[in-house]
Each structure stands twice: as C-alpha cells, then as structure tokens.
C-alpha positions as CSV (number, residue, x, y, z in Angstrom):
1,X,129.4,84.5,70.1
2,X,127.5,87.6,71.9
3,X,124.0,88.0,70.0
4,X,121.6,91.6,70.7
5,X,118.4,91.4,69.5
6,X,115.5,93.9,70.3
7,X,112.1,92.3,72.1
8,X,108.8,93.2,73.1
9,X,106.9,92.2,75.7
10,X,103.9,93.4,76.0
11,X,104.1,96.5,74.3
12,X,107.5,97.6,76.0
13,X,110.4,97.8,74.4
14,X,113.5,95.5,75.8
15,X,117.1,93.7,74.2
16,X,117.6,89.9,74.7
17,X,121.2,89.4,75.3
18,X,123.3,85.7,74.3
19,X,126.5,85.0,75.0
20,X,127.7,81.5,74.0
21,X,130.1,80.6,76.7
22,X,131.4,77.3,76.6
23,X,129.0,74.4,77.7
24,X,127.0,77.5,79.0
25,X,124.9,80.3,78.1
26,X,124.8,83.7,79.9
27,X,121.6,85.2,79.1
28,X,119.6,89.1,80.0
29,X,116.9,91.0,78.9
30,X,117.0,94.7,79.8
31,X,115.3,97.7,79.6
32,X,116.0,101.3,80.9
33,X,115.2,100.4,84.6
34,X,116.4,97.2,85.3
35,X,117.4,93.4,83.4
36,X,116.3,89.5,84.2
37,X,119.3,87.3,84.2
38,X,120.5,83.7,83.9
39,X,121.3,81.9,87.1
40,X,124.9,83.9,86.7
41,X,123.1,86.8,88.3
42,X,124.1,87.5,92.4
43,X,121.8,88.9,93.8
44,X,123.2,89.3,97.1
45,X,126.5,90.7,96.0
46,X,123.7,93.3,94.3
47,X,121.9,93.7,97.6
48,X,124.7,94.2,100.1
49,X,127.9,95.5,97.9
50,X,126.0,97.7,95.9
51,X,122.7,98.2,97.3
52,X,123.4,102.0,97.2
53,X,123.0,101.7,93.5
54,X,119.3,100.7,93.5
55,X,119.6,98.0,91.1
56,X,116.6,96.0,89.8
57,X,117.5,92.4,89.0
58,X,115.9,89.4,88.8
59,X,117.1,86.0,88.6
60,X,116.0,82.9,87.1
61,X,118.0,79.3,87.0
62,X,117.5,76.4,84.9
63,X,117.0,78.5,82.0
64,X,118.7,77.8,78.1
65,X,116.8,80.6,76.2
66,X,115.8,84.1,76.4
67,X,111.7,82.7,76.0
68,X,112.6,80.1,79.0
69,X,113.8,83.4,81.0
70,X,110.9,85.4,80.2
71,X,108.4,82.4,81.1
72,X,110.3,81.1,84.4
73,X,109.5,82.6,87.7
74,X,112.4,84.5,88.8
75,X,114.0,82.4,92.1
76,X,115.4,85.9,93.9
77,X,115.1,89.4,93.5
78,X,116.9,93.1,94.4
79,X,115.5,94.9,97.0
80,X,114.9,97.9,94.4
81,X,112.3,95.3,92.5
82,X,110.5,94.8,95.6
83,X,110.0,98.2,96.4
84,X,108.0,98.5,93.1
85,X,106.3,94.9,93.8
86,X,107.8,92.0,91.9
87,X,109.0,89.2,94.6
88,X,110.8,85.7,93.9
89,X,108.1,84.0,91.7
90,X,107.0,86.7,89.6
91,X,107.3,85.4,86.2
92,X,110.1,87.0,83.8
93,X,108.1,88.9,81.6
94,X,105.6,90.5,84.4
95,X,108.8,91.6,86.2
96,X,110.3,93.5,83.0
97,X,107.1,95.0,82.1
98,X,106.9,96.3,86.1
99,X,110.4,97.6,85.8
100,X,109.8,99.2,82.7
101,X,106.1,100.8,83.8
102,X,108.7,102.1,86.9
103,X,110.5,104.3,84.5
C-alpha cells in the first residue's frame, strides 16, 4: 500500500510518502528542493555516483513513521544539504524547512 499525504511543517508546504513493504516501511517527505528518508536512503551512492545532480537528502534510521522522521536527527547528509547548512544531527523537520527556505 503506497499512501501521499500533504504536510506542513512550519508553515512550508511538503508530502509524506508510505509504502508498506513487507515487515518494513519505506518512508520520505519532500518538498521542491530536496526529501528526508528512511534508513533506505544512500547517501553515498548520492554523493559519489550522482553528485553532479546536487541532490539534497537526508537520512534518518530507526524510524516507523513519517512524525519519528521529522523528529529524529538525520544520521548523514548530501553534500548539496551542507552547502546550505544542515549536517548529520539536524533534526528532520529543521532540515526540510532549510531545504525548502533554499528554493
């Protein structure tokens, strides 16, 4: 089951993605500029394969739920979100707001 659903966080506008895998959940919230992901994300292939692309990611693990992802501090990060100041630790929701202020 793949559930969309529109959020906002603080004031920006973003969509929570679900997909029910089994015994898993794969789980993003994305805006315009750039998403937070589930531990699925890689952020190395990211950084080194496609790091002509610019992408901002962020990563969190351990997380069941898109409010666990937007409260968990994310454990790795694109190079792209460093260059507008979010780093590993930045919480979920401070990075999407960042990437969305970027725009």
């Amino acid at each position: 089951m793949v559930e969309m659903s529109p959020i906002v966080v603080n004031g920006e506008q973003f969509v929570a993605i679900t997909v029910k895998l089994p015994k898993t959940n794969f789980m993003a919230v994305t805006c315009e500029a750039g998403y937070i992901m589930c531990g699925a994300l890689d952020v190395g292939l990211l950084n080194e394969k496609l790091a002509d692309r610019g992408i901002m990611a962020g990563r969190a693990v351990g997380v069941r739920t898109i409010e666990q992802l937007l409260d968990a501090p994310l454990e790795s990060v694109t190079y792209a979100c460093e260059d507008i100041g979010i780093s590993a630790g930045t919480m979920g929701r401070d990075a999407l707001v960042k990437m969305a202020k970027s725009q």
